[in-house]
ZAMARGU-4260 file (C-alpha; in steps of 0.2 Angstrom, whole numbers, plus 5000, padded with zeros to 4 digits):
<rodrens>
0) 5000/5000/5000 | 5005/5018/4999 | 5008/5023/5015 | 5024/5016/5026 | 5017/5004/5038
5) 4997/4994/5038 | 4984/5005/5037 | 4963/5004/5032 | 4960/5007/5014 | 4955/5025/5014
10) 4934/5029/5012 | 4932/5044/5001 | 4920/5057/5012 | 4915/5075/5010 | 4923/5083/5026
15) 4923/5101/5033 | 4937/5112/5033 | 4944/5112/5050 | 4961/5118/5056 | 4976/5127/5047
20) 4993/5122/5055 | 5006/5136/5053 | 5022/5124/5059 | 5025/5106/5063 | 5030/5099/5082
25) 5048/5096/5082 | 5049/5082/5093 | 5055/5065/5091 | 5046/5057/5079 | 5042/5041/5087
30) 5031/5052/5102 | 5013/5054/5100 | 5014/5075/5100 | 4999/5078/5087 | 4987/5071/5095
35) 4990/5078/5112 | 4993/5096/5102 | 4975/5093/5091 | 4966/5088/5107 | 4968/5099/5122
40) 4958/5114/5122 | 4972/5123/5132 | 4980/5124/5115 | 4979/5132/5101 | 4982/5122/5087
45) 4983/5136/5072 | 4998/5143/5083 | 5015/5136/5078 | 5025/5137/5094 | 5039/5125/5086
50) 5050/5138/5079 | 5063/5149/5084 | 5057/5160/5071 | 5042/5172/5069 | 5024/5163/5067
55) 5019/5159/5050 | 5002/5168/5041 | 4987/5156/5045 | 4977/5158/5030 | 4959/5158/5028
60) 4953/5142/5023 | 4942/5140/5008 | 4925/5135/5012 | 4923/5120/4999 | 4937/5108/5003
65) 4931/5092/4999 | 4941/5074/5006 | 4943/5066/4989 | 4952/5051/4988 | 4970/5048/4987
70) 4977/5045/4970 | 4992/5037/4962 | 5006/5051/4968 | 5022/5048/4970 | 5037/5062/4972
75) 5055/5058/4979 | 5071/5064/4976 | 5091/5061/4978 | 5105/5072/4980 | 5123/5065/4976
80) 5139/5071/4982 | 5136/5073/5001 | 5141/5063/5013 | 5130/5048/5018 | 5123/5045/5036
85) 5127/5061/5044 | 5118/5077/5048 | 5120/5091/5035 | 5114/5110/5034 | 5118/5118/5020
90) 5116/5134/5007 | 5126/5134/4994 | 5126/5147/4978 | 5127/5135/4962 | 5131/5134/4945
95) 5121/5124/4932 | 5133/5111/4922 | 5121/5102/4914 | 5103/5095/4914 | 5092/5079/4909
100) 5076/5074/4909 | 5065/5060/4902 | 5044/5063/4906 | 5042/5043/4899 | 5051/5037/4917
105) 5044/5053/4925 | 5061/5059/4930 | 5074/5073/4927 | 5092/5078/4935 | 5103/5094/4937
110) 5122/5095/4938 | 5128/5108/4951 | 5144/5116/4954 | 5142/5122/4971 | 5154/5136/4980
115) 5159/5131/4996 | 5162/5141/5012 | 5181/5137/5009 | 5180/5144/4991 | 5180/5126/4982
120) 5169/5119/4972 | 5158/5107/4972 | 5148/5094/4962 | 5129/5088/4967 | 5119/5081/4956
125) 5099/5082/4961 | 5088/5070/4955 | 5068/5073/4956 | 5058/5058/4951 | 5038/5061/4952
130) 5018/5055/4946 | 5011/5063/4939 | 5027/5072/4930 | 5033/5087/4937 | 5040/5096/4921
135) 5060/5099/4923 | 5055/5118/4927 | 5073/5126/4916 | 5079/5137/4930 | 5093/5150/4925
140) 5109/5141/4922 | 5121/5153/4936 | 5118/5161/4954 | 5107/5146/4958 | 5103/5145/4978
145) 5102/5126/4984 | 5097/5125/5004 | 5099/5108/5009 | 5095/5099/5026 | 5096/5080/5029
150) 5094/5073/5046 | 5103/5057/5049 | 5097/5042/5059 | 5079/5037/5059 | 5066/5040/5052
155) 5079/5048/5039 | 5072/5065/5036 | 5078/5077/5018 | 5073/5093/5014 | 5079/5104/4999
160) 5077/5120/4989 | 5082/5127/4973 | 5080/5146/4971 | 5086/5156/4955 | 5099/5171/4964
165) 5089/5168/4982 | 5072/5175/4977 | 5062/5163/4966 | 5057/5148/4973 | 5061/5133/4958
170) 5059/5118/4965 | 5058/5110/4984 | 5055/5094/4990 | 5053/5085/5007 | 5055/5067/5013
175) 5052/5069/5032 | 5041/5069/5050 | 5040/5087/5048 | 5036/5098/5035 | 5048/5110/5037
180) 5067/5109/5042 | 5069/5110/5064 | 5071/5130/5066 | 5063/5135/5050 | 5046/5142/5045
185) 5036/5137/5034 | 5033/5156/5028 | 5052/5156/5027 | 5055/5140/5018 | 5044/5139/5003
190) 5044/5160/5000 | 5038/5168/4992 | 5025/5152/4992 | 5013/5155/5005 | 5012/5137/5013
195) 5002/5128/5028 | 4997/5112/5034 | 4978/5110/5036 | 4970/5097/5044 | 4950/5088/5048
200) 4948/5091/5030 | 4945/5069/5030 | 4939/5060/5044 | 4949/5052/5057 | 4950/5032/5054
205) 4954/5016/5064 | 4967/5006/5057 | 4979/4994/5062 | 4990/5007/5069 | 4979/5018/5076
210) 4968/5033/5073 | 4975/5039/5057 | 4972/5055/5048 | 4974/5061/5029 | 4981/5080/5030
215) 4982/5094/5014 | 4994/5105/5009 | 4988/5123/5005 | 4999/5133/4994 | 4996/5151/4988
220) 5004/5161/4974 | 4999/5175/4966 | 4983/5177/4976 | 4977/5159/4969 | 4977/5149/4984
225) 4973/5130/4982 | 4973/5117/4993 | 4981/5099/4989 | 4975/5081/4998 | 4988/5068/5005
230) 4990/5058/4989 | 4982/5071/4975 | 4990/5081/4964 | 4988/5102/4961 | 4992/5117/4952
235) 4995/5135/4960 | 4995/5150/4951 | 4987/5164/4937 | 4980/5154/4922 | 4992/5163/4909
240) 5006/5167/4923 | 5017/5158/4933 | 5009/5141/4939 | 5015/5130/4956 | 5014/5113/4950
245) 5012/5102/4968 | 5013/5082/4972 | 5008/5079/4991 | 5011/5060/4989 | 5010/5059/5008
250) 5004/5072/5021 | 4997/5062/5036 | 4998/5060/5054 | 4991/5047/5067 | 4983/5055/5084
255) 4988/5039/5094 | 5003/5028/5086 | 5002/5011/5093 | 5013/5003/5081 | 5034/5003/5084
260) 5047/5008/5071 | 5035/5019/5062 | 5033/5042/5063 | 5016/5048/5068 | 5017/5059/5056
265) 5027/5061/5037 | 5026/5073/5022 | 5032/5068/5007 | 5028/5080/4993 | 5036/5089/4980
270) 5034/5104/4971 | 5041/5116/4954 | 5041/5132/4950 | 5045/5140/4934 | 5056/5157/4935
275) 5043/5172/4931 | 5047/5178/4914
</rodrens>
């Protein structure tokens, strides 16, 4: 199945907008902190009290999210030339050597040459693999801004940007329990994206694991605000402009874990922006 561990086939139901989280709980992944967050009234769950930094903007939610079912959606990426197993925290201004893509394997790759702090260069090659295809989005080929934080150790957790000279979001992707690296906003982040985690959009479900909920991904650019499913695929943007092309293949958490070796919670999701013209 899609998800990382057993779960109860999902039941497609129309369900009502409920709660925009604005940050994710950085605590060890194998604790149960959503559920304890969602449910005490002492707390306020829109409030992201995770970060160091400023609160993100909770946007308003739009009124007609529906809980559609999941969908094949698949999104994961790699980046070569860093070291494996060890915790990294980079931003690195970049070069563009070369590029491929191939949309029949719903893949395409980039060939860095990164400046180091010591003023050496060096090569990363990113890989983004994804279904539907995320079309290879032809960022400019100098002064490319690649953020990069991997957290070794379980559950494994990646996250990455690609900005064109630190001001255009071009691509990001995340493999991890949070969506957003420890210490950073979301507003921060995915700028000049707006970006949230929203949640009781699906009903909560009994499986095999424990309570299990399906969350969304809202994203806003250009004052076109669209919000997309765990396991759906969405498009962000003016209809002759700029778009945000967005696969959540996961975005879920469960209110009470009862199952070992597995997060309560994982975002999996990736997204491309072309450069404004």
């Amino acid at each position: 199945m899609r998800h990382l561990i057993p779960l109860v086939t999902a039941v497609a139901l129309v369900g009502c907008y409920g709660s925009t989280i604005t940050g994710d709980a950085q605590t060890d992944p194998g604790e149960d902190s959503t559920h304890d967050t969602l449910a005490d009234t002492s707390v306020d769950p829109t409030v992201d009290t995770s970060h160091d930094t400023e609160a993100d903007t909770a946007y308003d939610a739009p009124p007609d999210v529906e809980c559609t079912p999941s969908e094949e959606v698949t999104t994961s990426f790699t980046i070569d030339g860093f070291p494996e197993y060890t915790d990294i925290d980079v931003v690195l201004v970049c070069d563009a050597l070369d590029w491929w893509e191939d949309p029949a394997e719903g893949e395409w790759g980039i060939v860095l040459a990164c400046h180091s702090d010591e003023g050496l260069v060096e090569e990363h090659v990113l890989t983004l693999s994804s279904f539907p295809y995320l079309v290879y989005p032809y960022p400019p080929s100098s002064d490319l801004v690649l953020r990069y934080v991997n957290q070794a150790g379980w559950p494994g957790s990646r996250w990455f940007t690609l900005s064109a000279d630190d001001s255009w979001l071009v691509v990001a992707g995340t493999q991890a329990w949070t969506s957003t690296p420890p210490g950073r906003s979301m507003e921060e982040w995915y700028a000049p994206l707006g970006f949230a985690v929203v949640t009781e959009i699906c009903p909560v479900e009994e499986t095999d694991c424990g309570p299990f909920e399906r969350m969304g991904i809202e994203v806003e650019l250009h004052e076109d605000r669209q919000v997309i499913l765990d396991g759906r695929r969405g498009q962000v943007g003016w209809l002759m402009g700029p778009t945000a092309d967005v696969n959540v293949q996961d975005a879920w958490q469960y209110h009470e874990l009862l199952c070992d070796g597995a997060p309560s919670t994982w975002y999996q999701l990736a997204l491309v922006v072309p450069p404004s013209m």
